[in-house]
N, C-alpha and C positions, 0 to 999 in steps of 0.2 A: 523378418521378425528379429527383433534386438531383446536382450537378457540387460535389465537392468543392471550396472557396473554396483556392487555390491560398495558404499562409501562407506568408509568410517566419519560417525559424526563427530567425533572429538579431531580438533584442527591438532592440538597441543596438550599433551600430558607434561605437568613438572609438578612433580609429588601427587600430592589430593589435590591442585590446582588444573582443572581439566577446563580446555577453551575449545566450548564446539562452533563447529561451524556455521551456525545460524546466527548465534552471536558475531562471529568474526562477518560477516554478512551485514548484520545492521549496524556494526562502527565503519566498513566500507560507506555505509549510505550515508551518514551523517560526516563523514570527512568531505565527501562528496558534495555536499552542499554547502558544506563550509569553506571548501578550496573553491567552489564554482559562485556562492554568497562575495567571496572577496575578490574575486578574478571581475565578478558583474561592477562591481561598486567601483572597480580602478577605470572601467571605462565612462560611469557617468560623473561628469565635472560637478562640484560640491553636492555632494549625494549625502543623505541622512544617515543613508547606513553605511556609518564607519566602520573601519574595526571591531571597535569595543561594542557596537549594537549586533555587529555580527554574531559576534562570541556568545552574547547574551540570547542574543535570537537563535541560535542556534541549540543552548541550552534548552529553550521551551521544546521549539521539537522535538528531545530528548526524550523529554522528560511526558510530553504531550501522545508521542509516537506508544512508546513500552505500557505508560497508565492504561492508556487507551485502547491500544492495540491489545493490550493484555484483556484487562476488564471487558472488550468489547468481545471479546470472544469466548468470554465465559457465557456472560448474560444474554447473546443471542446467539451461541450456539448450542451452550450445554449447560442452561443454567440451572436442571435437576441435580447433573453430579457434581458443579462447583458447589450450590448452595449447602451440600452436604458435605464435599471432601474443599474446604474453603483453605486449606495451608498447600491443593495442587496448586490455586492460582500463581503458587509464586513459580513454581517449575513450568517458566516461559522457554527453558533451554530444550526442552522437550516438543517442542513445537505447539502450535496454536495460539497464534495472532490471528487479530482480523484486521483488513485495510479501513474496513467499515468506522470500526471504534476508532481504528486511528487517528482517521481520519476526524472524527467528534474531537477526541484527543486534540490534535495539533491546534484545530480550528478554536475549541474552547482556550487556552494556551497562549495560544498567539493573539488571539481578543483580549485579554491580558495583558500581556507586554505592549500592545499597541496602546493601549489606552495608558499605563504608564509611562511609553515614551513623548505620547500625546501627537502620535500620529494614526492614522486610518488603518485599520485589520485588513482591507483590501489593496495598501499598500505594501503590507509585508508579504500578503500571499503572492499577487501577481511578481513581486518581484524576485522569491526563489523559485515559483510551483513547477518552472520549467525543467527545473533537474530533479524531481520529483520523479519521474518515470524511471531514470537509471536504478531510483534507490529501486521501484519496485522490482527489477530487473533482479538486482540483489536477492533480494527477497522470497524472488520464484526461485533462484538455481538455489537458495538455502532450504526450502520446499524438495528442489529435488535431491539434493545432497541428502537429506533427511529419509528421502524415502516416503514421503506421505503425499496426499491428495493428489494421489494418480485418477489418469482420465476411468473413462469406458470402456467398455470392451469393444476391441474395431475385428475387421478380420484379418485373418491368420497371414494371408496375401498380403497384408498394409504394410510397404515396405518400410516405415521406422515404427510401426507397434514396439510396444514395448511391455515383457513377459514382468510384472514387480511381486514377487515371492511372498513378501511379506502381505499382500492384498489378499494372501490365503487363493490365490486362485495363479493357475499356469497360463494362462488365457493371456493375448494378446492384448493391450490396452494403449489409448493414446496416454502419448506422455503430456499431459496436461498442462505440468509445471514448465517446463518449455514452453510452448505453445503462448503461455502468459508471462511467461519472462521473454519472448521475443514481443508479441502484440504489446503489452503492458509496458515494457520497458524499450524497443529498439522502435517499434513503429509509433507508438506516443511521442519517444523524445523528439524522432522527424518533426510529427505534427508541430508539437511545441514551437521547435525550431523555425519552422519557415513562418506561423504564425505569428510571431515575438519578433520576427525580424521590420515590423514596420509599427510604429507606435500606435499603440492601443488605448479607448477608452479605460477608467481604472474599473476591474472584475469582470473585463471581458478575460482576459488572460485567465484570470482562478477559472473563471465559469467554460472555456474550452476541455480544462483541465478534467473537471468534472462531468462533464458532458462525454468527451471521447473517452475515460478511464469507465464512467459506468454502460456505453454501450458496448465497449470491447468487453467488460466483465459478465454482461447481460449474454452474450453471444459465445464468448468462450464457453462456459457454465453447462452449455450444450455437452462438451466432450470431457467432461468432469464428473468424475463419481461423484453424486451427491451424498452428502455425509449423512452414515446408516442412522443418526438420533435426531433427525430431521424426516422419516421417512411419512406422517401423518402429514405436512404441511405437502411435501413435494407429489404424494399421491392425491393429496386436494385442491392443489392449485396447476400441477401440472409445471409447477416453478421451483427453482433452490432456494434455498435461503441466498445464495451469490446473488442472485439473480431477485429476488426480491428486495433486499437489502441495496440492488445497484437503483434502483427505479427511483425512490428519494432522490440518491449522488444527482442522476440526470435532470431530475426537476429544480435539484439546487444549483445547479449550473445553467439550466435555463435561465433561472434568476440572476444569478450573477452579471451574464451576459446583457440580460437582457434593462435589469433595472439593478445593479448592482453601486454604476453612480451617484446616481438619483438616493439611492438609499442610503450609503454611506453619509454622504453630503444632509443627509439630515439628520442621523444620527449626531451629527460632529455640530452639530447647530443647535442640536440641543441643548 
């Protein structure tokens, strides 16, 4: 049995200038795709995405990731006490994103930029979404750095349980955020990896993407305290909001996979 290592979430104090680590976590993610956006584009000969589309594309996720991720986790997780205390939304430093909105987020964003550079939305996904898993990777250990959405209670025996003080309880718990920063970010990128190494239909790639991200999330969700303002839906379904919330991801990835070309190509004929 392991004691949660007590973190400080502030990375940098200099004066009233405080940088926690959750923040320092999502400019890791987005350098990440930026340095891994330019590294892809040097290896494909006259590639669309230059530089300059880079920088810009990269802004929408930004911009796409925080709106989204933010807002989505108000509105489908706690949208009694946002719609009442509406100036917490802005205290994202405090943790709670969701992947869910983000994901809406990016995806509305980047349909955007695509249509202004007057190329296909399934062109920009498939060609970063592959380092998309390390961001989430980020993302979990800023989870656990934070101290929140610890697992379950496992037992006492469970040789990496981990005791988290702040859950109001001594009890042994899986460490969750692990768990999903390894599946989510170290065994995705594999998947990504070997699949991406041989050319693909355009939105087979997004649609892996979302396919293996919503059933790892489906199945993690298992050893995850389900979040205590959720507890009406999860006693009547027998499911989390994670976990419900992932079942969409997965049908929208069947889609992509499966008629993702097809659909593009007539959007753009439009």
């Amino acid at each position: 049995m392991l004691m949660y290592p007590k973190i400080d979430p502030i990375a940098l104090s200099i004066g009233p200038l405080k940088v926690h680590w959750y923040g320092v976590m999502y400019f890791l993610s987005f350098v990440l795709v930026w340095a891994g956006c330019r590294y892809r584009a040097s290896k494909i000969p006259n590639s669309f995405m230059t530089n300059e589309v880079i920088d810009n594309f990269v802004m929408y996720v930004i911009f796409g990731t925080i709106l989204g991720g933010r807002l989505g986790y108000c509105l489908f997780y706690r949208p009694e006490f946002y719609l009442t205390h509406p100036l917490d939304i802005l205290k994202s430093w405090d943790g709670g994103m969701s992947f869910h909105g983000g994901f809406i987020g990016v995806c509305i964003a980047l349909y955007i930029y695509a249509r202004k550079i007057g190329h296909k939305f399934l062109e920009l996904t498939d060609f970063a979404i592959p380092f998309v898993p390390m961001c989430l990777f980020f993302g979990r250990m800023g989870n656990f750095i934070n101290g929140e959405l610890w697992g379950r209670f496992c037992s006492s025996t469970f040789p990496w349980g981990m005791v988290f003080p702040q859950s109001g309880s001594m009890q042994p718990r899986h460490p969750s955020q692990l768990y999903e920063a390894f599946c989510e970010g170290i065994l995705l990128t594999l998947v990504m990896y070997l699949f991406t190494r041989k050319k693909r239909e355009l939105g087979q790639i997004s649609g892996v993407f979302a396919i293996g991200y919503g059933i790892i999330r489906f199945f993690l969700e298992f050893f995850r305290e389900p979040d205590s303002f959720a507890t009406g839906i999860v006693q009547m379904t027998g499911l989390s909001l994670g976990q419900l919330y992932s079942v969409p991801i997965v049908l929208f990835g069947i889609f992509l996979y499966t008629c993702g070309k097809k659909f593009a190509d007539k959007k753009m004929a439009e």
